[in-house]
C-alpha positions in Angstrom: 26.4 66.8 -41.1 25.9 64.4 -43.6 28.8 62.6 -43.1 28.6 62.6 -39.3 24.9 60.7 -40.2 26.8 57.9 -42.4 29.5 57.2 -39.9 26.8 57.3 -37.4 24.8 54.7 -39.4 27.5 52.8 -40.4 29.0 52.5 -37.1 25.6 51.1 -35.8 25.4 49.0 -38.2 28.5 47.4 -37.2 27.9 47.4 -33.6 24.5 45.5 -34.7 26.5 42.8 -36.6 28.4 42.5 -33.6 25.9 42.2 -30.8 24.3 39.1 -33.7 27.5 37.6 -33.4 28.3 37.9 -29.9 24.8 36.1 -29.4 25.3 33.6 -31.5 27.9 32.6 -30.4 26.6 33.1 -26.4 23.7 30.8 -27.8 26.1 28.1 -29.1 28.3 28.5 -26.6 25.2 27.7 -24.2 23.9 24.8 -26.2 27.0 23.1 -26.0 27.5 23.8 -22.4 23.9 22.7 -21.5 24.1 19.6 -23.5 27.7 18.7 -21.4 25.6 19.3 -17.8 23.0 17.3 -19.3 24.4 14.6 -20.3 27.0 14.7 -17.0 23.6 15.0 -15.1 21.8 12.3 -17.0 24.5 9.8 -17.3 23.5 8.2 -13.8 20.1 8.0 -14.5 21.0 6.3 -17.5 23.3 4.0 -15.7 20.1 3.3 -13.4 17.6 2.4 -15.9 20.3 -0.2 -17.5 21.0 -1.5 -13.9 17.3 -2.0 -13.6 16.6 -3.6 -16.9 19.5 -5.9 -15.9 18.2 -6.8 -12.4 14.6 -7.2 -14.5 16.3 -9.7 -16.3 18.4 -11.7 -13.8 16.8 -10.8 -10.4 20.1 -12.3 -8.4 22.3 -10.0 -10.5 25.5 -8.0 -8.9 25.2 -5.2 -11.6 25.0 -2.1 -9.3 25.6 1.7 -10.5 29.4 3.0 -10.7 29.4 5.3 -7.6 30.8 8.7 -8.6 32.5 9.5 -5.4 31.2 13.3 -5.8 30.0 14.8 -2.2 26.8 17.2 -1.8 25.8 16.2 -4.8 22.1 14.9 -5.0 22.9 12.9 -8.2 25.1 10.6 -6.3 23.4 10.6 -3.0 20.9 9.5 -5.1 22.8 6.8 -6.9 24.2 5.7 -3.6 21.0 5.4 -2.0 20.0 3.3 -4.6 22.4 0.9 -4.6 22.0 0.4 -1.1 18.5 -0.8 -1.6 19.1 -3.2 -4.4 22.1 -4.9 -1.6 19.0 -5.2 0.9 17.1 -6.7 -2.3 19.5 -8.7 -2.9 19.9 -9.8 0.3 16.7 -10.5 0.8 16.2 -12.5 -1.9 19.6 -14.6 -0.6 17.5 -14.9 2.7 14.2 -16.2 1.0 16.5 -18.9 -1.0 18.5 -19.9 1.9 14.8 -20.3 3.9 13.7 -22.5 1.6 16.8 -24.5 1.2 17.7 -25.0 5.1 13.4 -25.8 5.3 13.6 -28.3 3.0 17.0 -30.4 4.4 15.8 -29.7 7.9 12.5 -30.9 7.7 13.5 -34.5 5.3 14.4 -36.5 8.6 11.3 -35.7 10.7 9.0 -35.9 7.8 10.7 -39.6 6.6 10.6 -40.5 10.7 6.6 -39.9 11.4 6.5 -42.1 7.4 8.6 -44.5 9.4 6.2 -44.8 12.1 3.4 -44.7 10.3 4.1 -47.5 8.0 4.8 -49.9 11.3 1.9 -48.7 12.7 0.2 -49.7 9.1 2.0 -53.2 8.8 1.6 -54.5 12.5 2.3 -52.0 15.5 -1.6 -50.9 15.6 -1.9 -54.0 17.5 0.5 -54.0 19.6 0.0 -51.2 22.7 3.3 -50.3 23.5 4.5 -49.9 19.8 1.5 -47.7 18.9 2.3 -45.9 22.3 5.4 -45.4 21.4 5.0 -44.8 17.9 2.5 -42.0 18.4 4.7 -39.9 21.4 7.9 -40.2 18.6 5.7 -39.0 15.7 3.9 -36.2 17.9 7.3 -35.2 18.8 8.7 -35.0 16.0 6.1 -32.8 14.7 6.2 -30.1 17.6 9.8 -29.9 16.9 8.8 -29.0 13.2 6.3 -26.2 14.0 9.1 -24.7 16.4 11.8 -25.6 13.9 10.0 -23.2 11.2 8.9 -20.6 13.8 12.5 -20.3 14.8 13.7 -20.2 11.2 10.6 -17.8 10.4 11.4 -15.1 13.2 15.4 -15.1 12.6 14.4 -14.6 8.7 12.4 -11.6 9.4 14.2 -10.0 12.2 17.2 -10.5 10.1 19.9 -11.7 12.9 22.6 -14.3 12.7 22.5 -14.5 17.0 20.0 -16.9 18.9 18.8 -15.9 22.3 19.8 -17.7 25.2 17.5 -20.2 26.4 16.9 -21.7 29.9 15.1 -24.9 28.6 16.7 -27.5 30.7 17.1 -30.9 28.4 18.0 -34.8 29.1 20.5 -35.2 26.7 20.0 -39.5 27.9 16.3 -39.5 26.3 17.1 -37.5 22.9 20.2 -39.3 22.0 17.9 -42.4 22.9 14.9 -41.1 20.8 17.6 -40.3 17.5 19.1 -43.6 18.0 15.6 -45.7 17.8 14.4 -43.4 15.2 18.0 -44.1 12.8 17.1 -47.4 13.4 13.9 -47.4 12.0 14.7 -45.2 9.3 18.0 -46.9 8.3 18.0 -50.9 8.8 21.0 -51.9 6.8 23.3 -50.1 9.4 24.5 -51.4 12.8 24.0 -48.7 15.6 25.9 -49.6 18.9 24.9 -47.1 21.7 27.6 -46.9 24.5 25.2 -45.3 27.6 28.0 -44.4 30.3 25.1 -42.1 31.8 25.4 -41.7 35.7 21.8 -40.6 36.4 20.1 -38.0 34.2 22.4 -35.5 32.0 20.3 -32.2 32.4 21.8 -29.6 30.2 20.6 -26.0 29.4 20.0 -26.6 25.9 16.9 -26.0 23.6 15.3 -29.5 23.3 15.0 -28.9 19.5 18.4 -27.7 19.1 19.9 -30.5 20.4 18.1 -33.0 18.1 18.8 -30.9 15.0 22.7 -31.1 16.2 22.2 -34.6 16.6 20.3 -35.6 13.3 22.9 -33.3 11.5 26.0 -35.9 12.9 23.9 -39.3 12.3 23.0 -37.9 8.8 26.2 -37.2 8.0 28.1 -40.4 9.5 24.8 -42.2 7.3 26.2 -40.3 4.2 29.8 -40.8 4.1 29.6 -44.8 5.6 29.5 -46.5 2.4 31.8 -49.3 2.9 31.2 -50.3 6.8 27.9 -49.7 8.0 28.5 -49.1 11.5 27.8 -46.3 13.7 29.1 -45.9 17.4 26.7 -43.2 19.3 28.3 -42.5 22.8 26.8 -40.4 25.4 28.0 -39.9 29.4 28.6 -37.1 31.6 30.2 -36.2 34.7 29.5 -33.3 37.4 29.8 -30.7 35.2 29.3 -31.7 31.3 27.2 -34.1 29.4 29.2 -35.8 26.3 27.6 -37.1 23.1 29.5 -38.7 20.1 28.7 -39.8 17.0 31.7 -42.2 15.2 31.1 -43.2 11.5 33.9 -45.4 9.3 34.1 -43.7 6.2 36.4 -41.7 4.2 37.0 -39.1 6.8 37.8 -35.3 6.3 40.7 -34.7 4.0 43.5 -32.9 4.9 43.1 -30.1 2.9 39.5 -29.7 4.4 40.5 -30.0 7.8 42.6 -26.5 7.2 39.7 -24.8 6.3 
């Protein structure tokens, strides 16, 4: 009986310093696989709090968060849904630069024509009826086309679309090219304009009125820019039964071939 007790004992004993080592190694064995799923888990997290400390830094950054490419897992949905609001960021912060960029070149040439008028107005045209007529109606003018200028640019910023609606503003092309003409005259003496009016009656055209100004300050700004040798600009405008025709002819350097294959 006595030895049947100490091989019991014994026995137990061993099966005690077994079950200890069998847990210690289950609890090992579970640390380290906790601390792999951790840090597997916790690695895109990571990644997103040095991709926001980045943007913090440089708000026009690229840096985004390497997309794991795992499916049904919340992690990446996560890290994809992420990314996809720093491209809207992003892109809205593109939008708000290019706003004030296209603001500040579109509005230059109206701005420096009411200054033009004003200034005649100042020296001498105050007295004279017709110029202060005239002076007034170009200025006026010029600021409507402003106000709807930024409306338009303020409404295709926040509806965020690249396509214009149609219009079914009717426009006579004769008295805008006329208006631009007078008004690069005023603002740019040292250049000769020669206007070539081959008009047969009024060119109505279904055309915004602003639109068609902007187009045409765009080409007399830039034949104004590139003439540096001749000053000369040709502004031609006719029509026929079915189309109206404006150009605008400068004589400087031209486009370069390689540009002209872009």
């Amino acid at each position: 009986v006595t030895n049947n007790l100490r091989d019991y004992n014994h026995a137990m004993l061993e099966l005690r310093i077994v079950l200890v080592v069998v847990v210690l190694f289950a609890m090992l064995f579970s640390a380290v696989i906790g601390y792999l799923l951790a840090n597997r888990f916790l690695r895109p997290i990571e990644a997103m709090k040095q991709t926001i400390e980045a943007i913090n830094v440089e708000p026009n950054s690229d840096a985004r968060i390497p997309e794991t490419g795992r499916s049904q897992d919340e992690l990446s949905d996560l890290v994809v849904a992420f990314n996809e609001m720093l491209n809207r960021i992003q892109h809205y912060f593109e939008q708000q630069d290019q706003f004030v960029s296209d603001v500040s070149h579109e509005l230059r040439t109206p701005v420096a024509i009411i200054e033009g008028h004003l200034q005649l107005l100042n020296r001498w045209g105050k007295d004279d009826p017709e110029v202060l007529s005239e002076s007034l109606a170009a200025s006026l003018q010029e600021i409507l086309r402003m106000k709807n200028l930024i409306q338009e640019m303020l409404d295709l910023t926040r509806a965020d679309q690249a396509v214009t609606e149609g219009t079914s503003e009717v426009t006579d092309v004769g008295k805008v090219v006329l208006q631009n003409y007078h008004n690069f005259e005023m603002l740019y003496p040292e250049f000769t304009y020669i206007l070539d009016d081959d008009l047969h009656g009024q060119a109505l055209v279904k055309i915004n009125r602003n639109h068609l100004e902007q187009i045409m300050i765009i080409l007399l700004d830039n034949a104004i820019k590139y003439s540096t040798t001749r000053k000369e600009i040709h502004i031609a405008v006719a029509n026929d039964e079915r189309y109206a025709q404006v150009a605008v002819q400068d004589f400087g350097e031209g486009i370069s071939e390689e540009d002209k294959k872009k």
